[in-house]
N, C-alpha and C positions, 0 to 999 in steps of 0.2 A: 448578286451584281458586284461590280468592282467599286470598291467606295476607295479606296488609295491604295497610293502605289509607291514604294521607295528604292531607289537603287543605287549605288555607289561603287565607283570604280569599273563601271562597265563600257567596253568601246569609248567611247571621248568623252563619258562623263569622269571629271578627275575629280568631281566633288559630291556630294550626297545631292542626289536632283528630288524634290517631291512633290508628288503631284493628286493635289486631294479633288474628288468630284461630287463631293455636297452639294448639293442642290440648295438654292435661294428661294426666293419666298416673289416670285412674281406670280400674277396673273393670268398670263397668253402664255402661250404655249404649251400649257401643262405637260401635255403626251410625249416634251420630249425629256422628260422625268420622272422616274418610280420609285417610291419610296424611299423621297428624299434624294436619288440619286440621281447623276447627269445618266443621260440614256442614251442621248447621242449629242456626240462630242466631235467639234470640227479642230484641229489645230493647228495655227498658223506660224509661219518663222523662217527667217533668210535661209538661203543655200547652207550647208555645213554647223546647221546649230542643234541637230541630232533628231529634228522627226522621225529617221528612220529608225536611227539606233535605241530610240524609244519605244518605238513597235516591237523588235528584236529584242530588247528588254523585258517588253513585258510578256512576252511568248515565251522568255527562258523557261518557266515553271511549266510548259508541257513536252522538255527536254527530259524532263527525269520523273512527273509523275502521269507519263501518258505513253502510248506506245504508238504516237500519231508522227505525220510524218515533222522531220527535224531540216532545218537548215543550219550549215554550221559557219559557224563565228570565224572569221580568220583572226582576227585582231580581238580574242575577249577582253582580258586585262585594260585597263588605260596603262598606257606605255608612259604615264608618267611615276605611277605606283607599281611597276612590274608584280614588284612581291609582296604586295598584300592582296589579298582574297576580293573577291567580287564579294556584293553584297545587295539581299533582296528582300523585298518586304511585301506582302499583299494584304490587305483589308477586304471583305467579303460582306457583304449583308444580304443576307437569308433571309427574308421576314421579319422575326424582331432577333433573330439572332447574329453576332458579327461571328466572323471566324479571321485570326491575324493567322498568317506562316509566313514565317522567315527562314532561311538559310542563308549559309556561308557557300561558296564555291572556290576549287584552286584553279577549274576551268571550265569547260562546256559540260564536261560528261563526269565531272567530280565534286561530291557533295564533302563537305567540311563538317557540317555540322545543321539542323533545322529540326525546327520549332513549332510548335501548331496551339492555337491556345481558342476557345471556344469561349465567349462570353467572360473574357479576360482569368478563363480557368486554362490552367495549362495542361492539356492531353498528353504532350509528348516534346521531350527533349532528347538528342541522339548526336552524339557525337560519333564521328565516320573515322574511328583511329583506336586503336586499343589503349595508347595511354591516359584518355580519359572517359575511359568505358564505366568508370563506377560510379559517375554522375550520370548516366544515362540514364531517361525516367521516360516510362511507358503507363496511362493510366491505367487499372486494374479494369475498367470497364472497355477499354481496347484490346486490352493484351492477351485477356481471356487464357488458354491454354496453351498458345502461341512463347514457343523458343526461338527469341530473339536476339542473335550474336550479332556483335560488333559489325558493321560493311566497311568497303571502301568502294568507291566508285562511284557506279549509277544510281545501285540499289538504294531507292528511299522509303525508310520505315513505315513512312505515313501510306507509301506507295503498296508495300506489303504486308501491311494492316490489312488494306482496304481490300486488298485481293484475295486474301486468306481466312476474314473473318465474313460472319453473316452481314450482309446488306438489309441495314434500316433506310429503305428507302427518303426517310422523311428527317435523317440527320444532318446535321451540321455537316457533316464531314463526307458522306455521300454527295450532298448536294455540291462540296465543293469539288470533289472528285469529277462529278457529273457535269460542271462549268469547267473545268478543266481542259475534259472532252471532246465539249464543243466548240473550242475559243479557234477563228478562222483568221492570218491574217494572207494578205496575195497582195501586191503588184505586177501592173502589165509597163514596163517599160521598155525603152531602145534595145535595153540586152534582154528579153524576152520573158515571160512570164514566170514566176516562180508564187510558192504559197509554203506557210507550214503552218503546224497544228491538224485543226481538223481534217481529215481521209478520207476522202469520197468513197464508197463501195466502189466504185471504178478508178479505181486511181488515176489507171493508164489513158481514160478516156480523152478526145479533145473533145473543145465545146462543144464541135457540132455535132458530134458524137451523142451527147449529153439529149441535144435540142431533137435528134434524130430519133433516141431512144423512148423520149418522155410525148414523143407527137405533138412537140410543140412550136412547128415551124411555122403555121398561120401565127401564132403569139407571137413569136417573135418578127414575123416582116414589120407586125402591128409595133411592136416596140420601138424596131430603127423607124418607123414611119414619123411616131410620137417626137424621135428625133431627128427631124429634117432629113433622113436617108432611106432613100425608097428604090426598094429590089424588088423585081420579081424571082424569086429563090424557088429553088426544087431540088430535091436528091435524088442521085442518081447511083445506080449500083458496079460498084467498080473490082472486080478481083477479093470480090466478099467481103468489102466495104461498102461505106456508104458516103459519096463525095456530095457536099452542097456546092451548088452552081446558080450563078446568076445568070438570067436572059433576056436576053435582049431583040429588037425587032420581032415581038411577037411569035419569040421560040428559036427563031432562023440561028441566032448568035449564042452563044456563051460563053461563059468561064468562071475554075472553081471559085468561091464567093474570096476566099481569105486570099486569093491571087490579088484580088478586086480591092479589096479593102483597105482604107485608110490605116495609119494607127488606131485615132478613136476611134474609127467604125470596129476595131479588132477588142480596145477596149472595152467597146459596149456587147459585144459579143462576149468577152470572158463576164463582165458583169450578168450578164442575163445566164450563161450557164450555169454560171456559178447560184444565182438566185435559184434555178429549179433541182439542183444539186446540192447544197446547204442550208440555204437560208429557214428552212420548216423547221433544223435542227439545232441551228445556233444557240448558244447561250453570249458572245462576242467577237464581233467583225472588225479586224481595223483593215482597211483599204490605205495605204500608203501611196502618197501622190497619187492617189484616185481619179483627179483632172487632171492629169500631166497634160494627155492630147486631148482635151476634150475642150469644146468653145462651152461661154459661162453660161448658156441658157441647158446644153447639156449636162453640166456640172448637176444644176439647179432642178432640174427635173431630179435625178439621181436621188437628191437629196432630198427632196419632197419624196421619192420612192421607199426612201431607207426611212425617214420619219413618219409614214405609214406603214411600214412592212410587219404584214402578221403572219406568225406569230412574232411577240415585241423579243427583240434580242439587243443588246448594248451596240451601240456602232460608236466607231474610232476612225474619223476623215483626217491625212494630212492634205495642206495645199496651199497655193501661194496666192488663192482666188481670194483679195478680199469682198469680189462682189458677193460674195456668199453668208458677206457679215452686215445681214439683214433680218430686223425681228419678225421679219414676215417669214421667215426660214430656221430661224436659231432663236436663243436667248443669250443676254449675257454674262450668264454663270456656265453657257454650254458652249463656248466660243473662248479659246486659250491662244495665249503668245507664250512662244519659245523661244531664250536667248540665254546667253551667257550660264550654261548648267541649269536653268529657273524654268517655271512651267507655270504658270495662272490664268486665272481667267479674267472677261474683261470686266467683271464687276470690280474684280479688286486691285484692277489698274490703273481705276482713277477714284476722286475724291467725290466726283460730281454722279449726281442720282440718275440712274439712268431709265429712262420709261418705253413703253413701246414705240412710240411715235419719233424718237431717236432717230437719226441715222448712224450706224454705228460705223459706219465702212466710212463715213465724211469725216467722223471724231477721229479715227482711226488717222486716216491720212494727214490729218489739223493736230496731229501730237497729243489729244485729250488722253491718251491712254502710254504710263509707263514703262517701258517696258521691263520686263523683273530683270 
């Protein structure tokens, strides 16, 4: 799991942002914590104070050690640092093992230099430049037989280890490999749906493609039901597709369903596809403005969905709902404010002890909480 994260100079962040998700020592809620760590994490924070370019930060590392799909950066550098290097840090906790990697970048697809150290042993140090190739250090328990010359670009050492030598399933460095893999993030908004990282085996697929293949259109009427939106849907076969349609007057009437559809009724649609498409495989979900269109008792359901959802995988919520900053939903070490470069949670926002019976969305709005 993700235990921290650091990043510097990346899109608007002009300063080192860091954002640790250790886990606290409360009572309720336990399940949305494992071992020690936050498990799912909502985070909240005005227009323009970087929720997304967080997300996009922390998915950099499946730019170069995954071959999943990429979205690409316009603005990498912060334009206030032009020319200095972006800068990245991950923390991992494996069981009782951590694993840090770091790397330098001069842009999206260009590695500087990264770092990989396992239980504060250093496996591998690689600089992406020949003039400082003879500091380059590869452990002997990695490097095995493996001729390893200098790269520039994409190519990352850690990346062509991991491909070239035997898989210890149950290593450090497989398993981060294997998180790596999984790590999904998507939004559905006004300019249309996009996702990167994880690869569906159907890429090209649409949802209801997804909902169509897996025969799970009774599940799904029953889902938008759960959320106040009731269709009678059916697919119908169209020039060797397969179109969902809604009906109406007892069959007499129709139309395709996503003709019909709201925004959120579109968002709970890619939510739901994406759940029979994903989610068994996840190892980390961030959903980026995840409510945009959604009203807060849909939010709220979501959220209770992602707080049970098995098998358990990391989830990452942004949004502007603070009605969701409720301990009957969250904790207050799983609940973060975003401003000014800063990222914390709302335990360590204020002074005053905070228990379950709280309201934390009342403190919230009554100033009890700092903003970093």
């Amino acid at each position: 799991m993700l235990e921290r994260f650091e990043v510097d100079n990346f899109m608007g962040f002009s300063e080192l942002l860091e954002w640790d998700l250790t886990a606290h020592n409360y009572n309720f809620n336990q399940n949305l914590v494992y071992n020690g760590v936050v498990n799912k994490a909502i985070v909240y924070g005005k227009n323009g104070v970087g929720k997304s370019a967080l997300g996009m930060a922390l998915f950099d590392i499946t730019t170069h050690l995954t071959d999943n799909h990429k979205k690409t950066v316009k603005i990498y550098r912060n334009l206030h640092h032009p020319d200095n290097p972006v800068a990245f840090q991950y923390q991992f906790k494996f069981g009782n093992d951590r694993v840090v990697y770091e790397y330098l970048k001069a842009n999206q697809s260009t590695l500087l230099w990264e770092l990989l150290e396992v239980n504060r042993e250093r496996l591998i140090e690689y600089f992406h430049f020949d003039e400082l190739a003879d500091r380059n250090f590869v452990h002997p328990s990695l490097k095995g037989t493996l001729n390893i010359e200098p790269t520039e670009g994409t190519l990352s050492v850690l990346k062509y280890i991991y491909r070239n030598t035997p898989v210890n399933p149950e290593s450090p460095l497989t398993k981060l490999m294997q998180f790596c893999n999984n790590m999904l993030w998507y939004r559905s908004l006004s300019d249309g749906n996009s996702f990167m990282g994880f690869t569906p085996s159907f890429e090209d697929e649409k949802p209801t493609d997804i909902i169509h293949r897996e025969g799970k259109l009774a599940e799904f009427e029953e889902f938008l039901r759960s959320n106040d939106v009731n269709y009678q849907l059916g697919f119908e076969e169209e020039n060797d597709k397969y179109v969902l349609y809604a009906y109406f007057n007892d069959g007499k009437n129709k139309a395709p369903f996503t003709a019909l559809a709201s925004t959120g009724t579109k968002m709970l649609l890619l939510y739901y596809a994406w759940s029979l498409q994903a989610y068994p495989k996840l190892s980390l979900l961030f959903i980026d403005e995840f409510d945009a269109f959604l009203h807060y008792e849909a939010a709220e359901r979501l959220v209770k969905l992602l707080n049970n959802a098995e098998p358990r995988f990391q989830s990452i919520l942004t949004t502007h709902n603070t009605y969701l900053m409720q301990n009957r939903l969250t904790r207050p070490d799983c609940c973060f404010l975003m401003s000014n470069n800063r990222i914390t949670n709302l335990r360590s926002a204020t002074d005053k002890e905070i228990r379950e019976a709280h309201n934390l969305e009342k403190m919230y709005i009554n100033g009890a909480f700092v903003e970093p």
